[in-house]
N, C-alpha and C positions, 0 to 999 in steps of 0.2 A: 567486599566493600562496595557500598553504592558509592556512585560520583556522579554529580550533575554539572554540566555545562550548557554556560547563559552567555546568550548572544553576547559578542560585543560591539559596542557602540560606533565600534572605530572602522569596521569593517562596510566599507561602501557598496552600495547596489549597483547593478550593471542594467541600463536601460534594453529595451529590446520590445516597440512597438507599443509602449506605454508599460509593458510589462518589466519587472526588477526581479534580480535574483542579487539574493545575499548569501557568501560563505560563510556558515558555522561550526564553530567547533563540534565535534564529534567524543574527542579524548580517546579514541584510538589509530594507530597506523594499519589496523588491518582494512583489505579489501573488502569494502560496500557494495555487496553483489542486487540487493536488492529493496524494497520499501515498498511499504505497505499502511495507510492510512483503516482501522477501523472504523472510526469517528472523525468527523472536523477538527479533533484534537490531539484522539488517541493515535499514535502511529508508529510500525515498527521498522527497524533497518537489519538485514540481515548479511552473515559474508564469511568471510576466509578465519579459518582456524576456531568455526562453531562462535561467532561473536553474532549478537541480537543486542541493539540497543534499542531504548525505549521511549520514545516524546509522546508527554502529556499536556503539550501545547501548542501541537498545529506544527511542531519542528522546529521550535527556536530554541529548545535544549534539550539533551539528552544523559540517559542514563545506561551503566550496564546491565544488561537483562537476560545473559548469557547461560546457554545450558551447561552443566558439567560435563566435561572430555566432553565434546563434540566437535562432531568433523567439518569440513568446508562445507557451508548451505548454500544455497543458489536461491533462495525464495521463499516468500513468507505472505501469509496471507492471515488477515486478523477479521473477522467477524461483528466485535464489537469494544468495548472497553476493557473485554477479559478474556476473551479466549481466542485460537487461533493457531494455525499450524506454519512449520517450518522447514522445507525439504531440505537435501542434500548429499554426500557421496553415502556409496554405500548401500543404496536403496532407504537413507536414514529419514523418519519424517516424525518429529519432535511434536508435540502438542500441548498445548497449556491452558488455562481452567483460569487461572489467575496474572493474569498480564504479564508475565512471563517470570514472577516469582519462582514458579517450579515449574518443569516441563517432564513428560512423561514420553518414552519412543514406545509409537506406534507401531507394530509388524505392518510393514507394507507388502512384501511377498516376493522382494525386486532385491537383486544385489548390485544395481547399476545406478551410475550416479542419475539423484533426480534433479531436474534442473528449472521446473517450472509448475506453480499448482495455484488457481483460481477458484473462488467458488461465489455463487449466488446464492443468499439462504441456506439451506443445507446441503446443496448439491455441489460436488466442484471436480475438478480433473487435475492430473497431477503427470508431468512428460517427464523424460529422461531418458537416458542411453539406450543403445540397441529400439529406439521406436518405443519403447515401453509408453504404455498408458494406460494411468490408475484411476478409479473411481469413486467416490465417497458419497453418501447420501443422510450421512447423521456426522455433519462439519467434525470430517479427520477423525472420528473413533476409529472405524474400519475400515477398509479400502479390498475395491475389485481388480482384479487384475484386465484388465481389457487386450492388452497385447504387449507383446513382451519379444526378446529374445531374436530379431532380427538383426542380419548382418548388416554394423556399421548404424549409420544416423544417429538419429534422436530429433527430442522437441524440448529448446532450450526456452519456446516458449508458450504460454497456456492462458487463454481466457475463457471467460463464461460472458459472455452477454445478457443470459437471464438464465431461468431454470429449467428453462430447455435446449439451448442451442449453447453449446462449448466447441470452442478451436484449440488444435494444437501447430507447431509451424516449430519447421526444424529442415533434414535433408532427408533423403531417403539414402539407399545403400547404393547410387550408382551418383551421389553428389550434386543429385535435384534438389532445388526448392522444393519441400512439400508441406505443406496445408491440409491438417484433418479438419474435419466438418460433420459437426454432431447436431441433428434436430431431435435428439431422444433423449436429452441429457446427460451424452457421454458414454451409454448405452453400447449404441454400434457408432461407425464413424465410416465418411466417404473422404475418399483422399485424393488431392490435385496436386500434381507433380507438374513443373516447370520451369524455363528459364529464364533468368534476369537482363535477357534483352541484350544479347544472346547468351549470358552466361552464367557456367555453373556456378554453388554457390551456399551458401546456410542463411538460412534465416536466423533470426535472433529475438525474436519478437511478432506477437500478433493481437490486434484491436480491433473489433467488428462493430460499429456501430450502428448496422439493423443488421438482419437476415441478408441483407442483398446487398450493404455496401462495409466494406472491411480492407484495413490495412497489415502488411509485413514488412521490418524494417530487419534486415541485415547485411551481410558482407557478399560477394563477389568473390569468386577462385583467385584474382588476382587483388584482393584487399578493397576495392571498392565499397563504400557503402551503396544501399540500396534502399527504396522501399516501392513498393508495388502496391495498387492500388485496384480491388473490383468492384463493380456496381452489379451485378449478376450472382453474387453468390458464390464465388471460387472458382464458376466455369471459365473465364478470363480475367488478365491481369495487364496492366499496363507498369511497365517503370520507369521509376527514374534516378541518375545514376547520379554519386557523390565522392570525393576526394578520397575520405575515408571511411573507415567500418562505422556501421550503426548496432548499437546493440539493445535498443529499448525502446517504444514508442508508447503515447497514452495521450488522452485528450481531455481537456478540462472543459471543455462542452461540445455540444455535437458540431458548431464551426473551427473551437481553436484546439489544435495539437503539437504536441513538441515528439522532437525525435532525440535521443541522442548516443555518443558513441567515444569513438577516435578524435573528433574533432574536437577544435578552441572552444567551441560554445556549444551552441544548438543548434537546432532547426525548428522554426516554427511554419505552423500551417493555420490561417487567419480563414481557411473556404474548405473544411472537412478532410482536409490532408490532398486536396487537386494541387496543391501550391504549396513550395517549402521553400525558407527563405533564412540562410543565418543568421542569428545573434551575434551581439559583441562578443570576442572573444570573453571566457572565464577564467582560462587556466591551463594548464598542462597537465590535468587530469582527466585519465578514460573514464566518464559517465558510462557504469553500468546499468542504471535503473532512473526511471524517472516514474512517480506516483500524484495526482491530485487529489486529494483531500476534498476541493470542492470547485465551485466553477471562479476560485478566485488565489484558493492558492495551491499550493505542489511544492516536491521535495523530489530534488536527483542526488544520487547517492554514487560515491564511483572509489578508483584506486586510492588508497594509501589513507583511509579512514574520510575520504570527501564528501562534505554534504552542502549543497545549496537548496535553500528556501526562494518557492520565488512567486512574489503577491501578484497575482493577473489584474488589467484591467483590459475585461472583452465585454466586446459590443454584445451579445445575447448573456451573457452572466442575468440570471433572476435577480429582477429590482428586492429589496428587503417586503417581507410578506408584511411584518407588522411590526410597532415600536417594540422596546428590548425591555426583557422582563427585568425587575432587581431584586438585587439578593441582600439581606441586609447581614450587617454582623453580630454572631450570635452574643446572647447575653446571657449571664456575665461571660469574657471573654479578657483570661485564660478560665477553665472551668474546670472544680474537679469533681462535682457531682451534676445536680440537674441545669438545664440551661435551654434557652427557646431560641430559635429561628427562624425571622420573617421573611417573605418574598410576596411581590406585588407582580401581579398579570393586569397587564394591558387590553387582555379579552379572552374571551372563556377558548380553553383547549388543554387538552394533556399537560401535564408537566412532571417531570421527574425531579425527584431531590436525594442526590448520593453521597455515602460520606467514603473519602481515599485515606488511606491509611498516611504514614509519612513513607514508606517504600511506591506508594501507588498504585499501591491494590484499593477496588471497591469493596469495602468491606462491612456497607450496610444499606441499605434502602429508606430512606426513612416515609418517601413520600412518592406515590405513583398514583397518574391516572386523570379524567377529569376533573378540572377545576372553573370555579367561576372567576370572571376577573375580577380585580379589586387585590386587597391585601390578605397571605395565606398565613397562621403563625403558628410552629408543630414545635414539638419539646424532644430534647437530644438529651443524653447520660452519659456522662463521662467516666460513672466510678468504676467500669467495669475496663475501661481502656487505659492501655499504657502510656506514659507520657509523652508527648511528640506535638509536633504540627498538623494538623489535619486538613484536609480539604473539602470541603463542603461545595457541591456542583450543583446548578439549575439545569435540567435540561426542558427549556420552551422551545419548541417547535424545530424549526432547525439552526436555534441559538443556541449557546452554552455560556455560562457566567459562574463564576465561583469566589469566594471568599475562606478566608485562612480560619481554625479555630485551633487556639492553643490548649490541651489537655495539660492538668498539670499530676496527672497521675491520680492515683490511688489512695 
């Protein structure tokens, strides 16, 4: 049974530096281990007892999207509007073709739980117990094993920066911070081991925003949060130390970053993560995961099915490139056989025109590629589809706009 949940109205934002976070229903009590934005719209949440829910609106409501029998996931990483993989115990790494309608388990080659997997384009890295770390280079069909089977640690967390350089950050087997560091695409990796000023500790997270400057957020042997900060490339690290556990860091442009964890709220970073500074309190929920979408909004995800939305306003966020395409509504509308669809560009460039199913799969293309600007108008069929709500998507440039069409069957 799908179920969708829509914001509601009544649910107030929490200020924090011009920026608002709103809490949304979710419709589950399981733990929200992770999230993951493919698109500015399309985005997934993953977590405890094999649960994937699924927003196709930037995160203002969600659906089940859940594989069959599957185990606790730690992380999920989506590609695009339809496909995408999802790690977890067991060495389990889930994959999906169609937005997570069906998922198919990948052999990974790993019996330990995986806990963290990033990719750029086709290439991505995928951490987990015992140090393991996996490789992929045709997004989650196959996977390398790269290292495996060491006493103790792991890397609960994994980024890709681009298509060459991937991090992993976890502990080693004597309870260091440790940091891999890949310039080969995850290939070979060099690894830095250290302390959190003076102490041991786990990482839980890692965000490299060039070659030479990158951040770690985790805990401390004595529960402190932490995050460490290098401008060199992982040969040094500076930290700085916090009440409680951090378990997630990510940044919505190369000035502003949130952290979050154990604490009431957050941490924000307004100067590339040199300065963190808390939020109003949100709640009495551990934020496990925090994702942006784009340089305006993000989505943290944490204990007990918790999800905040939260719209940024930052000083470098890109001004809008150009006015907003329209989509008109199709005609006739409800439809059960032929019917046409307008859309108007404001100036010549790509645009794509998708039709979603009512579960939320893309289930046709109708229109790709250059266009001139001016008004576009393409013909839809409906006698071949089952009766439902449809959605018809604009994708101009880096907008998205969509409008409903009613199929009335057969």
């Amino acid at each position: 049974m799908w179920r969708i949940f829509a914001l509601l109205a009544a649910f107030a934002p929490v200020a924090a530096a011009q920026d608002a976070w709103v809490l949304i229903p979710s419709g589950t009590v399981q733990d929200l281990r992770a999230v993951h934005f493919g698109t500015p719209e399309v985005g997934f949440a993953a977590g405890a007892a094999g649960t994937v829910l699924r927003s196709m609106d930037g995160g203002l409501s969600w659906v089940d999207a859940s594989p069959d029998a599957a185990p606790d996931l730690h992380d999920v990483h989506f590609f695009d509007i339809e496909s995408g993989v999802a790690v977890g115990d067991g060495g389990a790494i889930y994959r999906t073709l169609n937005a997570g309608v069906d998922w198919t388990l990948v052999p990974s080659g790993v019996d330990v739980p995986l806990q963290s997997v990033s990719f750029v384009g086709d290439v991505g890295v995928a951490g987990g117990g015992a140090q393991t770390i996996l490789r992929s280079d045709n997004r989650g069909a196959t996977w390398t094993v790269v290292q495996t089977d060491f006493f103790g640690g792991g890397f609960p967390g994994a980024h890709m920066l681009d298509a060459t350089h991937a991090y992993v950050a976890g502990t080693n087997s004597i309870f260091q911070p440790l940091v891999g560091m890949s310039d080969d695409a995850g290939v070979t990796f060099d690894f830095a081991a250290f302390y959190l000023d003076p102490n041991e500790g786990n990482l839980r997270d890692v965000h490299f925003l060039t070659p030479a400057i990158g951040l770690v957020a985790g805990v401390t042997w004595d529960g402190q949060g932490a995050i460490a900060r290098t401008v060199n490339g992982g040969a040094d690290w500076t930290t700085t130390l916090f009440a409680s556990a951090l378990e997630a860091i990510d940044f919505a442009t190369p000035s502003v970053g949130y952290a979050v964890g154990h604490i009431a709220g957050m941490l924000r970073s307004p100067d590339g993560g040199q300065s963190w500074a808390p939020t109003p309190p949100l709640g009495s929920a551990i934020l496990h995961d925090i994702d942006f979408s784009s340089a305006t909004n993000g989505v943290a995800v944490g204990s007990s099915g918790t999800i905040y939305r939260g719209t940024l306003t930052t000083s470098d966020a890109p001004a809008p490139a150009r006015a907003a395409a329209i989509l008109e509504a199709p005609r006739p509308n409800p439809s059960a056989g032929r019917a046409t669809v307008a859309f108007h560009l404001p100036a010549p460039a790509p645009a794509t025109l998708r039709l979603v199913d009512p579960l939320g799969r893309a289930v046709a293309l109708i229109a790709d590629g250059p266009r001139a600007a001016g008004r576009h108008e393409v013909a839809l069929d409906a006698a071949r589809l089952p009766a439902g709500v449809y959605r018809l998507v604009l994708t101009y440039g880096a907008t998205r706009t969509g409008v409903n069409w009613v199929v009335a069957g057969r």
